[in-house]
N, C-alpha and C positions, 0 to 999 in steps of 0.2 A: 884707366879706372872705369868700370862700369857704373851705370845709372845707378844702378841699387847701392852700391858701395858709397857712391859719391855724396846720396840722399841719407844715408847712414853717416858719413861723417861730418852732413852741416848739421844736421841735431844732435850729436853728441851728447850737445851741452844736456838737454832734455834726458839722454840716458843714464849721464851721471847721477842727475835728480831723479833718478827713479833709486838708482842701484844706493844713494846716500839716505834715502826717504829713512825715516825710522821703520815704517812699515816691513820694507825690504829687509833693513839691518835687522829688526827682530826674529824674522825667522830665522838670519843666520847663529845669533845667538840664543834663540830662545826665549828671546822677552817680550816679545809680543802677545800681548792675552788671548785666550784663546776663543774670547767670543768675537774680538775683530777678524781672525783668522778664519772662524764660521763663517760669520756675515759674508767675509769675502769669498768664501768656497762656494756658498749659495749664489751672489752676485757674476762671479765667473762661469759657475754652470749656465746661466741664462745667457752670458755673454757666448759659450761656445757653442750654447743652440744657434744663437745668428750668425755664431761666424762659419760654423758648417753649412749653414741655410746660404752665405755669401758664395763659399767656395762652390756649389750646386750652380749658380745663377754663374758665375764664371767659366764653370766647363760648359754650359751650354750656349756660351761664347766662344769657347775655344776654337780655332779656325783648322786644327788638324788632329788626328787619334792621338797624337805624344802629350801635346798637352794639355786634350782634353783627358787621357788616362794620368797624367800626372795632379792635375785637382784633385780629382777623386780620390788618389794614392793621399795626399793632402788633406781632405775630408778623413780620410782614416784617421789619422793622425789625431787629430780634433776629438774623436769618439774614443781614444785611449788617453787624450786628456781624461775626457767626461769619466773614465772610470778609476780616475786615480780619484776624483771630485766624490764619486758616490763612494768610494770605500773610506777617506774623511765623514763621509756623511754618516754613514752607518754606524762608524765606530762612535759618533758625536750627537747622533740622532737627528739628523737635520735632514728634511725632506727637499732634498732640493728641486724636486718637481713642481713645488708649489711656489717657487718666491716670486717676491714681488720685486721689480729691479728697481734698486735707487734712481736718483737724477741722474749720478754718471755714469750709469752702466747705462740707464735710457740711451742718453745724450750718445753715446760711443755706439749701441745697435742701430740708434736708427741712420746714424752715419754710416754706417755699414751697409744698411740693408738700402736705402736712399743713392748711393754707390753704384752698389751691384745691380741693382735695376736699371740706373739713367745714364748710366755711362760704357764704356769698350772696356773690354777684357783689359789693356792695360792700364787703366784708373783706378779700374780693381782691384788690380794686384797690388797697386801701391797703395791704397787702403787697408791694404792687408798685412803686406810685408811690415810694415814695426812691430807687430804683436811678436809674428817669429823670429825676427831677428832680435828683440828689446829684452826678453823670455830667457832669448840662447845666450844672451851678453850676460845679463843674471846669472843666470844658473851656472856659468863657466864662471864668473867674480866671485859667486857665495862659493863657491866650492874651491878655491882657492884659499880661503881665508882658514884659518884656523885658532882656535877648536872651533868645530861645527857643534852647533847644538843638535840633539837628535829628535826635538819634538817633532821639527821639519823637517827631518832629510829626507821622507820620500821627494816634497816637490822642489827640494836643490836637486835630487839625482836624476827627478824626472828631464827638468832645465839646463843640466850640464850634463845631457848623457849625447854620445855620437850621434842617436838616430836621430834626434830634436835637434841637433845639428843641419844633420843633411835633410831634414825637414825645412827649415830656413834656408839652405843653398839654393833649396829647391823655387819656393817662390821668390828667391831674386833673382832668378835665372830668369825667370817669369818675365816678371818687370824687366830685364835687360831684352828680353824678346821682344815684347809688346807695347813698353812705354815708352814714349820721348820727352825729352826733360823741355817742360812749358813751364809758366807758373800755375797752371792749376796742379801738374803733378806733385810742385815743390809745395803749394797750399794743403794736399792731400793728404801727404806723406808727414809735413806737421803736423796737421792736425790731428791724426793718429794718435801721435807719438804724446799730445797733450793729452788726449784720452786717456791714452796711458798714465801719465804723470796723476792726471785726476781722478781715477778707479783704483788705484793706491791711496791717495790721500784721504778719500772715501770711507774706504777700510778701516786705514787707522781713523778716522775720525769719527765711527761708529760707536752711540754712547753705549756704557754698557748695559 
C-alpha cells in the first residue's frame, strides 16, 4: 500500500463524517437550504483561489518537468472547479469575487498557504491530497445513493465524474513520490482532513 492510500485509510473515520454531515446528505437529497449552499459556494471560491495559489508554490518545487507539468495540469483542474462556482453564482446572484472567508475557511487557507511556502514539495502534497481525494470519495457515495435530488447534481456529477478521479490519482501519486511517512506528514494529512470536516459544518451552520 502506498503512503497516500495508507494516510486515506487511517482517517477514514473523518471521511465518513464528512460524507454523513447533513450538509453533505442534503445536497444529495435536496434539503439543504439554499442559502447555506451559497454561503458555501462563496466560501469555496475563496478557498480555490488558495488552493490554486498552493499548487503554483509546489510546481515551483517540483524537482523535474513531469511533475512540475503535472501541478499545473492540477491548477487546471481547480480553475474548472471555480467555473462550476461562478455559474452557481450567476444563476443566484452571488459575487463571489467579493467574499469575505469565514473562520474555517480562514483557518484551512492559511494552512495551506503557511505549507506551501515553509515546507518540500512533499508536505505539500499532502496538505493537499484530502481535499481531492475527500471530494472524489463524495461525489462517487452521493451518486450512488438514490434518488438523487436535482437541485445539486451539477456538484455530485462534478465529484463523481472519471476526470475528478484521475485528478486525485494524480496528487497521490505525488505524495507517493515525494513524501515519507513521519509524524508531521501524518499531523498534515489530519489536519486537512479536519479542515475539511469543519468547512462543511460551517456551511450548514450559516444562519440564515
Amino acid at each position: 500500500m502506498g503512503l497516500s492510500a495508507s494516510l486515506w485509510r487511517q482517517n477514514l473515520d473523518l471521511a465518513h463524517a464528512c460524507l454523513d454531515h447533513p450538509f453533505v446528505q442534503g445536497i444529495a437529497d435536496g434539503s439543504l437550504a439554499r442559502d447555506c449552499f451559497a454561503y458555501y459556494i462563496g466560501q469555496d471560491a475563496f478557498f480555490l483561489d488558495a488552493f490554486a495559489r498552493a499548487y503554483s508554490l509546489a510546481a515551483a518545487k517540483a524537482p523535474c518537468r513531469e511533475s512540475f507539468a503535472t501541478l499545473h495540469h492540477l491548477a487546471s483542474g481547480v480553475l474548472t472547479e471555480l467555473e462550476l462556482h461562478e455559474g452557481y453564482a450567476l444563476s443566484w446572484d452571488i459575487d463571489i469575487h467579493t467574499v469575505q472567508p469565514g473562520s474555517a475557511t480562514r483557518q484551512y487557507t492559511d494552512f495551506l498557504g503557511a505549507t506551501a511556502w515553509s515546507q518540500p514539495l512533499g508536505v505539500t502534497v499532502v496538505a493537499m491530497a484530502p481535499c481531492m481525494r475527500l471530494y472524489a470519495f463524495l461525489g462517487q457515495s452521493l451518486a450512488q445513493q438514490q434518488p438523487l435530488s436535482s437541485s445539486y447534481h451539477a456538484w455530485v456529477d462534478t465529484y463523481s465524474s472519471p476526470e475528478f478521479e484521475q485528478l486525485a490519482q494524480q496528487i497521490e501519486a505525488l505524495v507517493d513520490d515525494y513524501a515519507q511517512d513521519s509524524p508531521l506528514v501524518q499531523s498534515t494529512y489530519r489536519y486537512a482532513m479536519v479542515c475539511e470536516a469543519r468547512f462543511f459544518a460551517a456551511a450548514f451552520q450559516h444562519p440564515s
